[in-house]
Every structure is written in structure tokens, then in C-alpha cells.
N, C-alpha and C positions, 0 to 999 in steps of 0.2 A: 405628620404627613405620611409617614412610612405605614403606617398602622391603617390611616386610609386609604393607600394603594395597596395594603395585602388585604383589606377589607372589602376592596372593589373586585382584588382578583377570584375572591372567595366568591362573591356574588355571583357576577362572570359567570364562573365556572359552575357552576350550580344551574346557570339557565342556558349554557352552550348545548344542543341536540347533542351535538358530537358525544360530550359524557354522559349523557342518557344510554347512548348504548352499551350492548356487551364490551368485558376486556377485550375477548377475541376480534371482535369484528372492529373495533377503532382499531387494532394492531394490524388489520388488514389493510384499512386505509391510509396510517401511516405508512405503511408498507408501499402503495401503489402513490406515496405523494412524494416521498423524501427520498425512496430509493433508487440509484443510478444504473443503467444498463452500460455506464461507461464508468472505467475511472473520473474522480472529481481530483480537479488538479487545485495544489496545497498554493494559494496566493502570497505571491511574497512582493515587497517593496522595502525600502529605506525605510519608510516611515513606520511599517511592522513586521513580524516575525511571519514566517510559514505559515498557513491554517486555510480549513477550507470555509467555505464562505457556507454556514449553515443557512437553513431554511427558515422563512418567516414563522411557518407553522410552529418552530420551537419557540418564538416567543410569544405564541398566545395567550398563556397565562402558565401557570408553575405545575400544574397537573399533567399538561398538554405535553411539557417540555420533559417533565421527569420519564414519563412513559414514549416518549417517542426518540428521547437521546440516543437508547441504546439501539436505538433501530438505524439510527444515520450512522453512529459511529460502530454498531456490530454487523451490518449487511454491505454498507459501501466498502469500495475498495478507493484510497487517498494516491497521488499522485505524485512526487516530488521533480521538479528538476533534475535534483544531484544528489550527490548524499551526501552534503555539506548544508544544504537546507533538511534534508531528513535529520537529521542532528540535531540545528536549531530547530524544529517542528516537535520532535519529542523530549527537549529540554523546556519547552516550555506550554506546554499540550497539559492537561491535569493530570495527577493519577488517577482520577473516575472516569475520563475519556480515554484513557489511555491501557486502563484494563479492559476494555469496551472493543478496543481497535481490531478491525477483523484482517485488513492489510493495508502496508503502505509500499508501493513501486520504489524502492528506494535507491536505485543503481541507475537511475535514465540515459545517467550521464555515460555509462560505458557501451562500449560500441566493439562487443564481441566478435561481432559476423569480420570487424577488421584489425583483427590483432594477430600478430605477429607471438605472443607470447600469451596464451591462453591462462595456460596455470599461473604464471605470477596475478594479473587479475583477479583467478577465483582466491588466490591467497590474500590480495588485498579487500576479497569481499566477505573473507573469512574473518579477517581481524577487524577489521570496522565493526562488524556483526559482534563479533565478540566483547567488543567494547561497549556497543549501546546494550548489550544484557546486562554488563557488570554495573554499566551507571545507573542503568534506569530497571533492572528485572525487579527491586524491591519494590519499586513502585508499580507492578504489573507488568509488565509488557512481555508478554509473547514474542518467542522467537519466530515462531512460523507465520507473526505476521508483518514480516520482512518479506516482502516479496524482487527476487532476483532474475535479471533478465537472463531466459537460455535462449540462445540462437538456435534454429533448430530447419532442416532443410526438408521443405514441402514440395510434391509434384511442382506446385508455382511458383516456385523461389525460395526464397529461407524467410522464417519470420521468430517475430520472439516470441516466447514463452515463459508465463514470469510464475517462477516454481517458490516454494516456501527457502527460505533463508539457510534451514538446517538440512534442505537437501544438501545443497554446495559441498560437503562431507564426502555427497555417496559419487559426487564427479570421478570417474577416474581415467583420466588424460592416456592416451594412447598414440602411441608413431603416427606422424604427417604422413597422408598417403594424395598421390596426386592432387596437391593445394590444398590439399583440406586436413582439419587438426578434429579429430572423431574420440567421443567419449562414452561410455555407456550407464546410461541410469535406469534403472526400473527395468532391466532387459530390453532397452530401447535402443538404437546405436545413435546418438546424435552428430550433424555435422558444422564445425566452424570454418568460415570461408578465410584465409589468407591473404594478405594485400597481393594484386596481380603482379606489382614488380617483380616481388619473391617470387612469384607461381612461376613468371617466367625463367627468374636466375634458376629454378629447382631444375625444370624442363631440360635450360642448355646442356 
């Protein structure tokens, strides 16, 4: 039975238009069908682990899937909760997807813009980080594509900015100045907001 379903896929694929054409131009298409102008957020339930819900297109037959893999999992950017599903997501993620992986948001859970102690944070996003290298770097995985939330203060407000993993290094923490906890990377100044409580007790 197995030998007539890779016999059917061979078929298949041999009269699909799509592999008539050039490498390039089907990589163009996968391009404009599977890739996200938004993070794809990583599905989790009881009943399974992290992961994101790939596209039909990869199971059109084994040709379609091998060439368009690295396109879902090396263009999109993956989304996690927390980093406690980031964990399980790359424990159980392949090592062929997982050399592939271009970023995963993996900090959602922290909520910089209101913390009271900045650096301990970036230190616990330093050693978590350093942990998923040591478990998992033999099997692939890039540290840069760890993607880390910066708070970051715009004309309209503050928003995040989610930088590579092995910037968190070049943070370096500076004196609270009126409610705000300022850092400089890339000759940028960044700003983190403080709980108002604090802003106030600082003020009296």
C-alpha cells in the first residue's frame, strides 16, 4: 500500500503545472502563499505540544513539501506564549526544522515597559538563552533566532522591539532618571517605563 501511495505521489507530481516550472519562480510562489507579514503564533493545548500549524501546501505531495519547508520555517517569524512553551517547542521541533528556524518571540511573557528591576530580567533571559544553546545548539539552533522583547520609547508611546537573543550582552543598564530605567545599544539610548507607584515614591 505504501509503494502505491509514493507511486501515486510520484505521478502527481510529475503532472502538477506548479513543478513544470522554474526553481526560482515556484520559490517565488511559495514565497507569496506560506509567508507571514505577522508573527505565526506556536499552538499549544493538553492534548499537544507548541507548534505552528503549517500550510496545506506542504502536504501536497513530498517534492512540494521538501522545497517549500525551508521557506515556512526560514522566512516566518514563530510566536510563543512564554518561554516555558518556547522550551517545549524546541524540545520537540526536528533537528531539520529547527536548523531552518529564522525566529521565535520567545520572552512574551515579560512585561519590561513594567518592571521595577530590569537587569535581573535581562539576566534571567540570559541564562534561559544559554540553556536552550547547550541543549539544543548540536542540533542546530541558532542563537539569534531567539528573539527578545526591548521596550523601547516612541514619539507615541513605548513599544517593543524584539532584537536577536545574543544582543541582551551588549544591554548595559544605566541610573533611573526621572521613572525611567535607560540603556544604550547600538548608540541608541533606550527607555523602560517603571511602575507609577515607584515614579511617585521617587518624586516625594
Amino acid at each position: 500500500m505504501a509503494a502505491c501511495q509514493a507511486a501515486s505521489e510520484v505521478h502527481t507530481a510529475s503532472e502538477s503545472p506548479l513543478l513544470k516550472l522554474p526553481a526560482e519562480l515556484r520559490n517565488y510562489i511559495y514565497t507569496l502563499a506560506i509567508v507571514e507579514n505577522k508573527p505565526i503564533r506556536l499552538e499549544f493545548s493538553i492534548l499537544s505540544k507548541p507548534h505552528p500549524l503549517e500550510p496545506t501546501m506542504l502536504a501536497v505531495n513530498w517534492q512540494v513539501r521538501r522545497e517549500s519547508l525551508p521557506i515556512f520555517y526560514g522566512r516566518n517569524i514563530f510566536s510563543a506564549a512564554n518561554s516555558l512553551d518556547t522550551t517545549t517547542f524546541l524540545r520537540h521541533i526536528s533537528a531539520d526544522k529547527l536548523k531552518m528556524l529564522r525566529g521565535v518571540q520567545a520572552f512574551t511573557e515579560f512585561k519590561l515597559a513594567r518592571s521595577l528591576d530590569v537587569g535581573k530580567q535581562l539576566q534571567c533571559v540570559g541564562k534561559r538563552v544559554d540553556e536552550w544553546q547547550k541543549e539544543h545548539g548540536a542540533r542546530g539552533l541558532r542563537v539569534d533566532a531567539i528573539l527578545v522583547p526591548l521596550p523601547v520609547i516612541r514619539a507615541d508611546g513605548v513599544e517593543f522591539e524584539w532584537v536577536a537573543a545574543p544582543r541582551v550582552k551588549d544591554w548595559v543598564t544605566a541610573p533611573r532618571v526621572n521613572g525611567w530605567v535607560t540603556w544604550e545599544m547600538d548608540s541608541r539610548v533606550h527607555f523602560v517605563r517603571r511602575e507609577e507607584s515607584a515614579v511617585a515614591q521617587s518624586e516625594e
